[in-house]
C-alpha positions, 0 to 999 in steps of 0.5 A, spaced: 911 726 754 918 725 754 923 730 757 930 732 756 935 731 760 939 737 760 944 738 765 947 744 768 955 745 768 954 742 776 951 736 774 944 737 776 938 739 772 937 745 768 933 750 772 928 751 765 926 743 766 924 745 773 920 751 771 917 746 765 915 741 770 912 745 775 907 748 769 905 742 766 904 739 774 900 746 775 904 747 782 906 753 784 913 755 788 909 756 794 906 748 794 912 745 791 916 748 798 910 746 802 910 738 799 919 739 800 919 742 807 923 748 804 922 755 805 919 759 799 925 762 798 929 755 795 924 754 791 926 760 788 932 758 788 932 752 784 927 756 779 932 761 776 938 756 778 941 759 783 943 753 787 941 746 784 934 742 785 935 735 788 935 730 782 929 727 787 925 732 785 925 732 778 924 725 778 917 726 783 916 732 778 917 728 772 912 721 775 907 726 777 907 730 770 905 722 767 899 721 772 896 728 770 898 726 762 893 720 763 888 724 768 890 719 774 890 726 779 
C-alpha cells in the first residue's frame, strides 16, 4: 500500500500518517517510544502533532508496514 506524503506547515509529516503507520504496523505508543528511546510522552507528542516525528521514523514505519503487508513479521 503506498502512502501520502503529506506535509505539515513545518515540513514534517502530518501526524494523521503516524497514527495510520502505528495501526497498520499494530504498535502502541508505548512500544514506539521504547523502539525510539523516548519518553511515552513524545510519543504523544508526535501523534497529535505537537512537535514534528523525525522524518526517520516514518521511513522505519513505512519498511515496517510493507514486511507486515507480505507477512514477513
Amino acid at each position: 500500500m503506498e502512502h501520502p506524503k503529506v506535509c505539515d506547515v513545518r515540513g514534517g509529516w502530518h501526524h494523521n500518517h503516524l497514527n495510520q503507520l502505528m495501526s497498520e504496523c499494530r504498535i502502541s505508543g508505548a512500544k514506539l517510544a521504547s523502539i525510539c528511546d523516548v519518553h511515552v510522552n513524545t510519543v504523544s507528542n508526535w501523534r497529535t502533532g505537537k512537535i514534528g516525528a523525525p522524518g526517520m521514523l516514518f521511513a522505519y514505519l513505512e519498511l515496517l508496514a510493507k514486511v507486515k503487508s507480505i507477512g514477513r513479521v
